[in-house]
N, C-alpha and C positions, 0 to 999 in steps of 0.2 A: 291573627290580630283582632282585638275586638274591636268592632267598628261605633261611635257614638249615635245614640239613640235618638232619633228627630223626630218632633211632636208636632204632629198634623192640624192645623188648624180648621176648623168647619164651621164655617158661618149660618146659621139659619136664612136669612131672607137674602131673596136671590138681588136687591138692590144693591147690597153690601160685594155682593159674589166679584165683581169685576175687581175693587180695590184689592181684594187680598187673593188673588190673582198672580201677581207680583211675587206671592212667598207661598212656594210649591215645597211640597213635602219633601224634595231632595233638593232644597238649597236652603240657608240662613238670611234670613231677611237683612235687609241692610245695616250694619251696625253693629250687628251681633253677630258673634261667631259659637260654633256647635260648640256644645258642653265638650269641656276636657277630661281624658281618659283621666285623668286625677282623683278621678270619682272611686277608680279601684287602682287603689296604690296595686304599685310590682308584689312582689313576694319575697322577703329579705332572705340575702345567700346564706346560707345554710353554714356556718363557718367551718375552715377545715379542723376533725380533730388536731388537739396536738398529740404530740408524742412523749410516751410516758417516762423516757428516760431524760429528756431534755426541756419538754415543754412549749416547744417550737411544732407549731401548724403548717401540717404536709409534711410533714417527713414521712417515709417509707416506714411501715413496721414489719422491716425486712429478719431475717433470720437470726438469731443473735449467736456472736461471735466473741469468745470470750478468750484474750492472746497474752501469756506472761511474757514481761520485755523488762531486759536487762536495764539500772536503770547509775549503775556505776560510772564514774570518767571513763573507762576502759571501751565501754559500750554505746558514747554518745558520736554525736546526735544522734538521738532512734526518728526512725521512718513511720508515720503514718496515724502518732497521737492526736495529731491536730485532729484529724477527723472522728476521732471515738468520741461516743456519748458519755461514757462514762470512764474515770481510770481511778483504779483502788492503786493507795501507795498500804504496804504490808511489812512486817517486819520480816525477816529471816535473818537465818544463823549469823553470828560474830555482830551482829547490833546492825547489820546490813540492812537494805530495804531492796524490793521488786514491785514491778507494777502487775495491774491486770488491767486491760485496756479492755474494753466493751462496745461493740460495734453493734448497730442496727439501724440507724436511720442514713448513716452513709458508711460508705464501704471505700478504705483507699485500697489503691491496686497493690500495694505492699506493705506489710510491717515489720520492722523489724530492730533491733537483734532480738530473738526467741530466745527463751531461759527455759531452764525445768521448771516440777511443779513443786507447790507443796501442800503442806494436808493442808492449811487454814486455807488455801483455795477452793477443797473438795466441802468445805464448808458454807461457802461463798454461792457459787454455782448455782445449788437447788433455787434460788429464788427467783431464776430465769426459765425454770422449765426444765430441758433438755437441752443445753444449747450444744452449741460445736465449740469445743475446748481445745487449742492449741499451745503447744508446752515442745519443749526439747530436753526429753529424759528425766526423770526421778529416783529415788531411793528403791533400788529393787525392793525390800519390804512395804514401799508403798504403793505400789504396782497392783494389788489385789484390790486394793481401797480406789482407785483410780478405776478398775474394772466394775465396781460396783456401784460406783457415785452413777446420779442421772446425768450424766453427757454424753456427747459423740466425739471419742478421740478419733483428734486430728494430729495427731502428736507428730514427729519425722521419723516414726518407726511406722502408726499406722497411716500415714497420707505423705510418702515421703517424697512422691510427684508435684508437690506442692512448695517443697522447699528449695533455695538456694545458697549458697555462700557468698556474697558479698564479696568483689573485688575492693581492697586497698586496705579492708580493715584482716583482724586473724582473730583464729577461731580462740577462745570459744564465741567470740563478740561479733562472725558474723556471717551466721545464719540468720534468713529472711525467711519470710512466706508470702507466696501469693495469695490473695487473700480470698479470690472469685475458686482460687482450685481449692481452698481450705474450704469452702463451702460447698463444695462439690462431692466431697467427700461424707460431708453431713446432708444428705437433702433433707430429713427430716426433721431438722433443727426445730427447734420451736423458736417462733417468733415474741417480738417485744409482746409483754405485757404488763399490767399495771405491777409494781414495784415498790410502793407506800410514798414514792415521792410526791409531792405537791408544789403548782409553781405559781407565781403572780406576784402583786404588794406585796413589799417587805411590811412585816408589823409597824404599825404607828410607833410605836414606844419600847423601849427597849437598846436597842440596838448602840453599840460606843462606836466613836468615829475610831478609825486606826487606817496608818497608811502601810504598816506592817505585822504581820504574824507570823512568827517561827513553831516550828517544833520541831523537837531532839528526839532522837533516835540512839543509842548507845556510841554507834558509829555511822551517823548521818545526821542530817540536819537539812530542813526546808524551811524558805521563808516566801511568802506570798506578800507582794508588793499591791496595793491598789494602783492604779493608772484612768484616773478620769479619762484621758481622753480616749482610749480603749476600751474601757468600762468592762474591764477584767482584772483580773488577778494575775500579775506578772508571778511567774517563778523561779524562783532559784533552791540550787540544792548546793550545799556544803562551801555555800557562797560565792558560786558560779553561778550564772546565767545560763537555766533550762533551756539550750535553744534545742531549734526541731530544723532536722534535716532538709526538709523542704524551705525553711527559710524561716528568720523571727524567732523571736522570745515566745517557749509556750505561756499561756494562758486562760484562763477559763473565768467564766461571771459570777459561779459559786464554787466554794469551798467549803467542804465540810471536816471539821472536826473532831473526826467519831472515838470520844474515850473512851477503850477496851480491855481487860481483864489478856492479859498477855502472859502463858505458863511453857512451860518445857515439855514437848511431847515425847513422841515414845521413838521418834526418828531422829537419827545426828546426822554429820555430813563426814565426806573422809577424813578430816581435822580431827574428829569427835566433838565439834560442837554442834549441841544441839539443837533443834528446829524450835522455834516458837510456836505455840498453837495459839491464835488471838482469837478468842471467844465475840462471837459477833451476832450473838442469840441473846435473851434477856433485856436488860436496861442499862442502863447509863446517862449520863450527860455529854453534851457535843456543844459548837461552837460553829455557825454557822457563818463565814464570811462571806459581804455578797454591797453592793452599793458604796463600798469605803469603807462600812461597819461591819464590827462584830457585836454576832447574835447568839445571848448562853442559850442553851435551847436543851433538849432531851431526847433521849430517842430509846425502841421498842423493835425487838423485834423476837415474835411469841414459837417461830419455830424456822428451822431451814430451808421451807418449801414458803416460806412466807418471807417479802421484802420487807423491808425497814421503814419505821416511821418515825417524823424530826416534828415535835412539836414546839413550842414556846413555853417556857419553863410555866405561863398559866393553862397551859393545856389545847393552847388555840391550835390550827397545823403552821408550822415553820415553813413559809413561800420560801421557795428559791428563784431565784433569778433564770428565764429563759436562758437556755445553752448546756453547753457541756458543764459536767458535775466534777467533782475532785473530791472523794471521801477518805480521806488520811486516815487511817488507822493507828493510833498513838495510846498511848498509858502515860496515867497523868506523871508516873515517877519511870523512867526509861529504865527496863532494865534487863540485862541477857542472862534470858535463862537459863 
């Protein structure tokens, strides 16, 4: 502790000597009290980074975990979205959609139900590194592609200690993973890093009040509700209420909606219909939902090994909202390839 500094007084003539007697170099003469430490302010705290996928200070930039989960009636309520940073909604086969849930600054003890993969995932991935990718099976022809992407398969062929089947529900809808063994499997995931998001003030200007947004999918459909007193985005999917297993309506503070160039790849499903490949490299326009408003906004992104950036249709960066992200993957005219 630094102690305040006392100023000696010394009187020349020893006449004087007696009165100022009274005010010794280690005490404050009467009336007055020692200077205050105020003279050297503290040192301002250091603020915690935040975290790049959320934007919330002190999160862990733990390992990243990247989980397909079934996201049909058949497969709800899934286990463990509340807690992801990030969830991609995607198209596949029959106008269907799947999620990709994104874990890094918290980790729940379970997710589930687990889906296969597909290629506009293997697309997806590169922007986090190497992360730990878990999946339940693919298109034997995409299996080599899957070996070659940068991830660490955690799939339930390679980390199959990791998974469970879920008492009351049936397969295919209910297999789980743990999510501390799915990462045991990967120890050298690579962790969060920056990803082109940006968060804080929403734009001054711009922005339209809306209490809802939809978007169509061939054979689905989502609509994000605003909810002041939550100050997220309620969801619903095909006009049911998104709830989450552990309890509540899901939700998130932003929404994004990323319009993408959506074609027919080279893989189908045993029906024979085709897989979509949703292009998520290049440019576009997107629709940022986040405060009650929608934001037309833009967005970039120059290669696979690089994340995506949302700016303001004048070029400023597109703030999101502290929290978890929701980035829809959608084309502006729906349609199955």
């Amino acid at each position: 502790m630094r102690l305040p500094r006392m100023i000696a007084v010394t009187l020349a003539g020893a006449a004087v000597l007696a009165p100022a007697a009274a005010c010794s170099s280690d005490e404050p003469a009467p009336g007055r009290q020692p200077q205050a430490a105020a003279d050297s302010p503290e040192p301002t705290p250091t603020p915690e980074p935040a975290h790049p996928f959320t934007g919330l200070p002190g999160g862990r930039r733990g390992p990243v975990l990247a989980v397909k989960i079934e996201n049909t009636a058949a497969g709800k309520p899934q286990l463990g979205l509340k807690s992801a940073d990030i969830v991609y909604v995607t198209q596949v086969e029959a106008g269907l959609t799947r999620l990709i849930a994104v874990f890094s600054s918290k980790l729940p003890a379970k997710i589930g139900p687990v889906r296969s993969a597909r290629i506009t995932d293997l697309h997806l991935v590169p922007q986090f590194g190497k992360p730990a990718f878990a999946y339940s099976g693919a298109q034997t022809k995409m299996l080599p592609f899957i070996a070659e992407a940068p991830l660490f398969d955690v799939s339930d062929s390679r980390a199959p200690g990791a998974y469970y089947r879920q008492p009351g529900r049936y397969a295919p809808y209910n297999l789980f993973a743990n999510t501390k063994r799915l990462l045991a499997a990967a120890p050298e995931a690579s962790r969060a890093e920056d990803i082109g998001f940006t968060f804080g003030d929403a734009p001054a200007e711009g922005g339209t009040p809306r209490k809802t947004y939809s978007v169509r999918y061939p054979a689905a459909r989502f609509t994000f509700g605003w909810s002041e007193k939550a100050g997220k985005w309620l969801i619903w999917q095909d006009g049911e209420k998104d709830m989450a297993a552990e309890g509540g309506q899901l939700a998130a503070p932003t929404v994004v909606v990323q319009y993408t160039k959506t074609v027919r790849s080279q893989f189908h499903d045993k029906n024979q219909s085709y897989t979509p490949l949703v292009h998520t490299t290049g440019k576009g326009r997107a629709v940022v939902l986040r405060d009650g408003k929608a934001y037309k906004a833009r967005w970039s992104r120059a290669s696979e090994e690089e994340g995506t950036v949302f700016t303001t249709e004048t070029g400023e960066p597109m703030n999101f909202a502290p929290g978890q992200v929701w980035v829809v993957l959608a084309s502006a005219k729906p349609v199955t390839p």
